[in-house]
Each structure stands twice: as C-alpha cells, then as structure tokens.
C-alpha positions as CSV (number, residue, x, y, z in Angstrom):
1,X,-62.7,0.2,112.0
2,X,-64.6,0.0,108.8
3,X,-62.9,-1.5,105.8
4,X,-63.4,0.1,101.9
5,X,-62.6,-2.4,99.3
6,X,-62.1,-1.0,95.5
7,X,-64.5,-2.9,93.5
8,X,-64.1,-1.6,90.3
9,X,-62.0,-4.2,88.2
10,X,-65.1,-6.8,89.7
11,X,-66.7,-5.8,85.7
12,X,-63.2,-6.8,84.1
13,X,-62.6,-9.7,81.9
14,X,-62.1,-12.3,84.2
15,X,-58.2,-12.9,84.0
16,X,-56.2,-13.9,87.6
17,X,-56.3,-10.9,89.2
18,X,-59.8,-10.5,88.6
19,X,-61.0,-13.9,89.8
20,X,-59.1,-13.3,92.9
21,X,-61.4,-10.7,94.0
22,X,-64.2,-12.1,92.6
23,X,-63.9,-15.4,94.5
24,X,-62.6,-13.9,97.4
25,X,-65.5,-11.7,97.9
26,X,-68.1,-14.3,97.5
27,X,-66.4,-16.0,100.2
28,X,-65.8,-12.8,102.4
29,X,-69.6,-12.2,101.9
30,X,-70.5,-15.4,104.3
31,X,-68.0,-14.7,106.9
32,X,-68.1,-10.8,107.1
33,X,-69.1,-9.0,110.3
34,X,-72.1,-6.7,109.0
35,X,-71.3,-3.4,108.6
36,X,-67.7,-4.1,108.6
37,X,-66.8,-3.9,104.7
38,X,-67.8,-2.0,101.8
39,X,-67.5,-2.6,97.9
40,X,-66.7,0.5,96.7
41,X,-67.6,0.4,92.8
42,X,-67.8,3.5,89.9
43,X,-71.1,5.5,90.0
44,X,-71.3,4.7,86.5
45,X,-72.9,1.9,86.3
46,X,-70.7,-0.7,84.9
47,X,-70.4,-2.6,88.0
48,X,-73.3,-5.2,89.2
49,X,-72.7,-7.1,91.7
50,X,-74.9,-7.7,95.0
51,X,-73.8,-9.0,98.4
52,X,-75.8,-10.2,101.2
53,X,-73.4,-8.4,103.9
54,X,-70.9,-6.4,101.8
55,X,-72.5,-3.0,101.4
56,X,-72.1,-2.0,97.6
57,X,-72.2,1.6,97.2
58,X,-71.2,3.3,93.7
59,X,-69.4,6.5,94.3
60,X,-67.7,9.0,92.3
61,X,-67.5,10.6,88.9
62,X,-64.9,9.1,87.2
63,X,-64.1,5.5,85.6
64,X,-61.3,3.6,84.7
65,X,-57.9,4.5,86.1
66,X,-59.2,7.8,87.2
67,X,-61.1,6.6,89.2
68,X,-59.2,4.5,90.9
69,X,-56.5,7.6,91.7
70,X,-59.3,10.1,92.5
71,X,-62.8,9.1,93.5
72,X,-62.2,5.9,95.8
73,X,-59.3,7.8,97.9
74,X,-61.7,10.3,98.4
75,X,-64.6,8.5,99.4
76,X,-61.7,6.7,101.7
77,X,-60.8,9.9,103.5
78,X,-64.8,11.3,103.1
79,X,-65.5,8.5,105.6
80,X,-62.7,7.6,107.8
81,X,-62.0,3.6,106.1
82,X,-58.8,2.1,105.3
83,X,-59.2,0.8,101.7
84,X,-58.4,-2.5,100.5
85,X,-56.7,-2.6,97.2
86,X,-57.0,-6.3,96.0
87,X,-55.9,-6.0,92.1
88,X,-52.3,-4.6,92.6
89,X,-53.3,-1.0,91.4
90,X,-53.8,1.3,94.0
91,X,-53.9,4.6,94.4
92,X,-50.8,6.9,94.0
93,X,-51.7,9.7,95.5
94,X,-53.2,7.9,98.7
95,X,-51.9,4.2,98.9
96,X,-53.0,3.6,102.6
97,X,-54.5,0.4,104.1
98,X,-54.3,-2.8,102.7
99,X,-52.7,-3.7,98.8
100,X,-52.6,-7.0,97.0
101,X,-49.6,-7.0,94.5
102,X,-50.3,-10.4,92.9
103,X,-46.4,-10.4,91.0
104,X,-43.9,-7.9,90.5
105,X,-42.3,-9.3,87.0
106,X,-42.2,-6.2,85.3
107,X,-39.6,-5.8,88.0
108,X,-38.1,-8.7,88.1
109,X,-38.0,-8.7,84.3
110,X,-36.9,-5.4,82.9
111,X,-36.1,-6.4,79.2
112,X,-39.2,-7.8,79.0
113,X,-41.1,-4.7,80.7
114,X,-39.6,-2.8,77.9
115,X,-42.2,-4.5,75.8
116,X,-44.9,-3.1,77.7
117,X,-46.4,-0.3,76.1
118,X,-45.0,3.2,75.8
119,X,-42.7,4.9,77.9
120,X,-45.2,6.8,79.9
121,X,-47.5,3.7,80.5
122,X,-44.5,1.2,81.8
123,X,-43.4,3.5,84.3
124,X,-46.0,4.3,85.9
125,X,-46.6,0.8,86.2
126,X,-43.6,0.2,87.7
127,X,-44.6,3.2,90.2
128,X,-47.4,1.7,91.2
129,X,-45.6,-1.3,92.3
130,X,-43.0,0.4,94.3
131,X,-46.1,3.0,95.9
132,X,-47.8,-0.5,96.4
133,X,-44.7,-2.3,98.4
134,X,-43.3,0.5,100.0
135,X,-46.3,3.0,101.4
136,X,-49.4,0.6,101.8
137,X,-49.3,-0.5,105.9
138,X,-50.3,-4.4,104.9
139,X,-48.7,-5.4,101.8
140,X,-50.3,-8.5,100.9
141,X,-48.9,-11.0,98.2
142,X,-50.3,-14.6,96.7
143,X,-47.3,-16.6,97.6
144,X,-44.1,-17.3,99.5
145,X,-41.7,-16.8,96.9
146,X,-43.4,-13.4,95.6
147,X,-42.8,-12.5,99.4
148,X,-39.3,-12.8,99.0
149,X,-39.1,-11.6,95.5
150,X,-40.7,-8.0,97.1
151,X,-39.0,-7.4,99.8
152,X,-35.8,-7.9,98.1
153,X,-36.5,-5.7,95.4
154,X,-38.3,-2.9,97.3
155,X,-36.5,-3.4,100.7
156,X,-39.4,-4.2,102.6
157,X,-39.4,-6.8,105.1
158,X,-40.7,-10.0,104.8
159,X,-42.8,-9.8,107.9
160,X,-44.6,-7.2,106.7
161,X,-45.9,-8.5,103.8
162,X,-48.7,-11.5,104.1
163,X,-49.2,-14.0,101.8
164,X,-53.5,-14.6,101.2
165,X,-52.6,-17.1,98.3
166,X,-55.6,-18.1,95.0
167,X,-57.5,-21.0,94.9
168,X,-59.4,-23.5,92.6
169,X,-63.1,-24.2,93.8
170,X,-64.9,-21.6,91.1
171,X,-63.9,-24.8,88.3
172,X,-66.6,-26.9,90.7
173,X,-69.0,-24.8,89.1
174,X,-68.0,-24.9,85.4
175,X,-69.8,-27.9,83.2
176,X,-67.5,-29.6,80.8
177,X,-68.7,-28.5,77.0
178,X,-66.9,-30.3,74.3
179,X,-68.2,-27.9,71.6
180,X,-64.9,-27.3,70.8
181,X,-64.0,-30.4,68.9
182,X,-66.9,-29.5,66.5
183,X,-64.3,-26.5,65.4
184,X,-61.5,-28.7,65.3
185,X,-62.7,-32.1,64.6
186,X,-59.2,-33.7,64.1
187,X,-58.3,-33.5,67.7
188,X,-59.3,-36.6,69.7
189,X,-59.4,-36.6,73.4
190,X,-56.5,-37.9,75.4
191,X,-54.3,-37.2,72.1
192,X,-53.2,-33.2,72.6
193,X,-51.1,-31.2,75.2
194,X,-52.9,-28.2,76.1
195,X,-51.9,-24.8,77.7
196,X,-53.5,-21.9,78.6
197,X,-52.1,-18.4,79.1
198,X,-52.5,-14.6,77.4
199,X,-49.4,-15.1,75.1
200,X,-46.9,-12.7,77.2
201,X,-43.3,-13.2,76.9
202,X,-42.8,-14.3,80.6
203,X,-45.5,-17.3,80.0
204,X,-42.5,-19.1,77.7
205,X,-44.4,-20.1,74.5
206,X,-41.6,-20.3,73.4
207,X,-41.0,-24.0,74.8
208,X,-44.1,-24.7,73.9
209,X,-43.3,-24.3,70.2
210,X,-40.0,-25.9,70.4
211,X,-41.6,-29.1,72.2
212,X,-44.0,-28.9,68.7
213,X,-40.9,-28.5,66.8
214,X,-38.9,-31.5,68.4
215,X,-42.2,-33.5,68.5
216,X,-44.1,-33.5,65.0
217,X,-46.3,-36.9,65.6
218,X,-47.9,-34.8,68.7
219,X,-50.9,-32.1,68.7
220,X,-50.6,-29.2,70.8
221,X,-53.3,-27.0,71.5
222,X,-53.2,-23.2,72.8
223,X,-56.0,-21.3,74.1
224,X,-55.7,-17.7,75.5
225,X,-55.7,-14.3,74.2
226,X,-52.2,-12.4,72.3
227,X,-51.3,-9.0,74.4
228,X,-50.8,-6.4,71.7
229,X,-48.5,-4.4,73.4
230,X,-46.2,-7.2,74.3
231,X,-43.5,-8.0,71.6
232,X,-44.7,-11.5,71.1
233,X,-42.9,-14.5,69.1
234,X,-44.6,-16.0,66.5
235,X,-45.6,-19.3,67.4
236,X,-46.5,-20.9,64.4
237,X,-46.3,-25.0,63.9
238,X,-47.9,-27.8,62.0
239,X,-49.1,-29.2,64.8
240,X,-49.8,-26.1,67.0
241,X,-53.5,-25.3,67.0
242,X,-54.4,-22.2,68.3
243,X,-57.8,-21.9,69.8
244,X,-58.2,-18.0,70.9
245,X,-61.1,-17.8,73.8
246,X,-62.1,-20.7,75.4
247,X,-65.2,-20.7,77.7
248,X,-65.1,-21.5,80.7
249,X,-67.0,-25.1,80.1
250,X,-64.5,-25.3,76.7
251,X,-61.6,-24.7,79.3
252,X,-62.8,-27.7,81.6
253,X,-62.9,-29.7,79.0
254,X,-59.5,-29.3,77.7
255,X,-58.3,-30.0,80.7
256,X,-60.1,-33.0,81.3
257,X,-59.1,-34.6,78.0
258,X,-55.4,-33.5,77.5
259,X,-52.4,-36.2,77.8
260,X,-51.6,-33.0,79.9
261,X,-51.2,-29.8,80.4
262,X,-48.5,-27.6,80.1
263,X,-47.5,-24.4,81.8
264,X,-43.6,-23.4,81.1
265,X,-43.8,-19.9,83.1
266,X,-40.3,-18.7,83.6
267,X,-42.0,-16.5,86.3
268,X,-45.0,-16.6,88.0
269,X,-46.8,-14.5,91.1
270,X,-49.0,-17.5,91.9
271,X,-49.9,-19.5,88.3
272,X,-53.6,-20.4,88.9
273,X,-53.5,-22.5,85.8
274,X,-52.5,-25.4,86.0
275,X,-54.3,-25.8,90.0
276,X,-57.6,-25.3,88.1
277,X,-55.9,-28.3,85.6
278,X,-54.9,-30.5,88.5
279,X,-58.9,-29.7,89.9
280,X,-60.1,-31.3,86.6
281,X,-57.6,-34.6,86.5
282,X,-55.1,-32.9,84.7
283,X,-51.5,-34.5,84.7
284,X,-49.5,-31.0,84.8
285,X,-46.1,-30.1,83.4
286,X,-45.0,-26.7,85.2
287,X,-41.3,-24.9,85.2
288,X,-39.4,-25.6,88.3
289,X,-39.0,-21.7,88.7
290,X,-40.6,-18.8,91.1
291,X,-43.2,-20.0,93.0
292,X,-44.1,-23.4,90.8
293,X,-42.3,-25.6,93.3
294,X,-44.3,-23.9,96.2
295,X,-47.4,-24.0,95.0
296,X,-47.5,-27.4,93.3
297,X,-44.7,-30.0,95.4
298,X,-44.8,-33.0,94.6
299,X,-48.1,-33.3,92.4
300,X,-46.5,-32.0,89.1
301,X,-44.2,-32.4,86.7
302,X,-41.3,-30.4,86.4
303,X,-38.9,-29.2,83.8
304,X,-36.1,-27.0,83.3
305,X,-38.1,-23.4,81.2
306,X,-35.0,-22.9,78.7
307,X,-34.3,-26.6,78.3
308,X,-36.1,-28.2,74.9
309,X,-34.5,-31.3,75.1
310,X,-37.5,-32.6,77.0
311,X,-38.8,-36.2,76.7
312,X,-42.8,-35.4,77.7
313,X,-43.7,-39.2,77.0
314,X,-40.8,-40.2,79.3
315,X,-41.2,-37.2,81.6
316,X,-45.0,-38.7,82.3
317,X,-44.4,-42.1,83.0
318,X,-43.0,-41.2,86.2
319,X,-44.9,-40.9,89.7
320,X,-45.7,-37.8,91.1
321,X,-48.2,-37.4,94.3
322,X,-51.9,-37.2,94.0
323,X,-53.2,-33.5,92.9
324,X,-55.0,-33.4,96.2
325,X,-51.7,-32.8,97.9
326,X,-52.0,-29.8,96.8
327,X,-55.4,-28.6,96.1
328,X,-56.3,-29.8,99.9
329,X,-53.9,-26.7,101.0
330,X,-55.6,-24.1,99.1
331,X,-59.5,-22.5,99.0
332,X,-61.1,-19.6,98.4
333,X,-62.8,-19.7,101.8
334,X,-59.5,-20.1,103.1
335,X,-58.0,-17.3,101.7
336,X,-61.3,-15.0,102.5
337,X,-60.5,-15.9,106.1
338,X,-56.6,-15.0,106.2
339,X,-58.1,-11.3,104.9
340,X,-60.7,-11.1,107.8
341,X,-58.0,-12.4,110.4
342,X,-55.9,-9.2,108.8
343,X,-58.5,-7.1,109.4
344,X,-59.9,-7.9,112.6
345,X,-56.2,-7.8,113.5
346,X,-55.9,-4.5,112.4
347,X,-58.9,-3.4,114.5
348,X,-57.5,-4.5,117.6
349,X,-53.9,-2.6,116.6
350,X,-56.1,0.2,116.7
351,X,-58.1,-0.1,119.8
352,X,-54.7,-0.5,121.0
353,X,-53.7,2.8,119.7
354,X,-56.4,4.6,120.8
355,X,-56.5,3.7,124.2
C-alpha cells in the first residue's frame, strides 16, 4: 500500500501543529521505504520542500481549505493511497486513512469555542473534529490524556486511537541571539519569568497577570502573537512586557536566561512549550491539568491554573527531577517511527485482507 500525506500546511507559520509535520517528516524521510510515501502539496506553488525519499508531487487546482476538501481526496482516490492527514483538518467529504487530531478543546471547552470566530466557521470546526475521530480508520493523537479525552467525547475507543506524541530536538538547531535585550534594555538575564503562547483564552494569561499583579518587584515577559478572533483579556501590567514575535534564536534565549518559565494552560493536546524550555535549561512552571502531568512527571513545577495565591520564589526552591527524565522519552525520530510501524502495520492488515 502506498501512503499520501497532505503537505500543504508544511508553508504555514510554524505554530505546533505545523512543526509536527515538519519535524516528523524530516525524520520519516531517513527511515522511509522508497516509494512508499508521497507529500502531496498545492500545485500552486506555495509549498517548497524537497525530500530525498518522500516523493513531492504538487497536485490540484485549488489552495487553502479547498484544497484540502477537493484536490488531495481526489488525487487520494485518482491513485488508490490512503492519505495521511497529520494537521487535524482532514477532509470532509473523504476522511479515510490515517488523521492526527493534535487537541480537541474547542470540544472540551464550549464557552470558550464560542469565541471562535463566526457561527459558520466554529462549526465546522467542530465537524471536522467529530469526521476526524469518528470516520478516519487510525485516529492518531499526541498524548495519553487527549486519548482519553476523544474517545469519551466522540465514543470511540481507546484502542483505536494511537498516540505518536511531539518532540524537542529542532531547538538543537536554533543559536541563542540576545538581540532582544537591545529592545528592552531594562531586563537583565536571570531576573524575568517568561512565557510563550498565541494569547488564546485556554493558554490562562490570565494567571500570568495576576502573578504580575500579586508580584510587583518581579518582571514578566510575554512573547507570542494575540488571536483576533478569540475574545481575549487585557493583560496589561507595570511589570508585564509584551514582546510580540520572537525568533527562533530570541526564543532560545529567553529560555535560557529566565528565573523560569511559565506555562499555566488549563488545557493542553500535548504543550510543546515548555519541553523546548526544559531542552534549553529552563526551570518550568506548568498547570497540573490535561496532559501536563503526563508529559512532564516529575521534572516541572506544578500549580493549581485558577489558583493566584502562588508563591513562585517558594514554589522554586523545591526539587524536582532532572529535565532529561523527560526529554530522554520523547524524539522526533521516535515519533517518525511509531507512524512507519502504523503504516507497515497497516500493509500487512491488508495483505491479510486480500489473501
């Protein structure tokens, strides 16, 4: 069996979802079987990447969303392949093969999925993740507790779904660039909590700004972008600096020089953050909620998301276990393997088929 996987959010921004595939390709390429897999990308243009055994073959007419519905399922049943949908959208109309749903909050979290834009555009959202759960053969998640959180909401079961988690390694190829603190020269290293996150209502600013509030002698800096269809707070403090966009190399330095850093998340598919944090030296302060506890053990810190009442100088003197107890349990190359074990698993179900 030959696999199709849709490429086309591989030109995104490079948020989670899109460093999953991103990563997870470049680690697929080493390991792939030739001729087994195919990056399906628009005909447009808009997507270069190259492979040394992933075929990449632009197809279609379409681009965007569109495309995604119309051109890659046909090109899936032009040529026989079961497609690999790796960025949680798939396509309606034909949501066969394999599907990566990286969270399902707007589920979990209806009062806040009100806040995502219009009517139209929320619900079919929320289609997509129940076409996604229910229809795809291999639903495929990023960790334990977003199993659990799936089947129960969708009523599949748990041994269905697999769990081919994120990882860290693409910081080993970021350089450290402290241009940042020519912008904000009043922030000295080892003096500043740091976060970083698009400003959505499920990432818990909120404590953020409260900790600022309850903590005016300390410097707290924010980087990330502000979703403007989500019905953000205001999060607005003396000693809150916001930074926008960070590079990559501004990013690793952040990390590297904050007293730590701080992810509040009431809920979280995976939260690659604060792993990429831990990967840099980063003491990290996570909520004990969804899949935090999980992913992280015993190597973070851990509060409660809706208590403010936090004591971070007191909360950082204790001892947790060194970061690589967890970073030692996840990699990119790991997870590229857990997709061709899927695969080649899948072959054999239908050799078994056949025969």
């Amino acid at each position: 069996m030959r696999f199709a996987i849709d490429g086309r959010q591989l030109n995104g921004s490079m948020g989670g979802v899109q460093r999953y595939i991103t990563e997870i390709l470049a680690q697929l390429d080493k390991i792939a079987p030739p001729d087994m897999f195919e990056v399906v990308v628009p005909a447009d243009g808009s997507c270069r990447v190259s492979y040394k055994n992933l075929k990449v073959v632009p197809y279609g007419h379409f681009k965007g969303l569109l495309w995604e519905q119309l051109d890659f399922p046909r090109y899936l049943k032009k040529h026989g392949m079961m497609g690999i949908f790796m960025c949680t959208v798939v396509s309606m109309l034909y949501p066969h093969g394999i599907a990566v749903v990286h969270d399902v909050m707007p589920a979990m979290f209806p009062d806040i999925a009100k806040s995502m834009g219009n009517v139209f555009a929320r619900n079919m959202l929320l289609l997509n993740y129940r076409i996604a759960v229910k229809k795809a053969e291999y639903p495929v998640t990023v960790s334990e507790n977003s199993k659990r959180d799936m089947a129960r909401i969708y009523g599949r079961d748990e041994k269905d779904i697999r769990v081919i988690p994120n990882a860290w390694q693409h910081m080993e190829r970021v350089k450290s660039d402290d241009s940042w603190m020519e912008r904000f020269p009043q922030v000295k290293k080892g003096e500043y909590y740091f976060s970083l996150s698009a400003n959505r209502r499920q990432k818990n600013f909120k404590w953020i700004y409260e900790m600022a509030r309850r903590n005016p002698d300390s410097l707290f800096l924010m980087a990330g972008t502000v979703e403007e269809w989500q019905d953000n707070e205001r999060i607005e403090a003396p000693n809150i600096i916001q930074l926008g966009f960070t590079s990559d190399g501004e990013t690793r330095s952040l990390m590297e020089n904050c007293k730590a850093f701080l992810f509040p998340s009431f809920y979280e598919g995976f939260g690659i953050p604060p792993m990429e944090a831990l990967s840099c030296g980063a003491r990290i302060v996570v909520a004990d909620t969804s899949c935090m506890p999980e992913i992280y053990g015993d190597s973070a810190y851990y509060v409660n998301p809706f208590d403010y009442d936090v004591d971070l100088d007191k909360l950082l003197k204790s001892r947790v276990a060194p970061p690589s107890d967890c970073l030692d349990r996840f990699g990119w190359d790991k997870s590229a393997e857990l997709l061709l074990e899927l695969c080649k698993q899948i072959e054999e179900e239908k050799i078994e088929r056949d025969h």
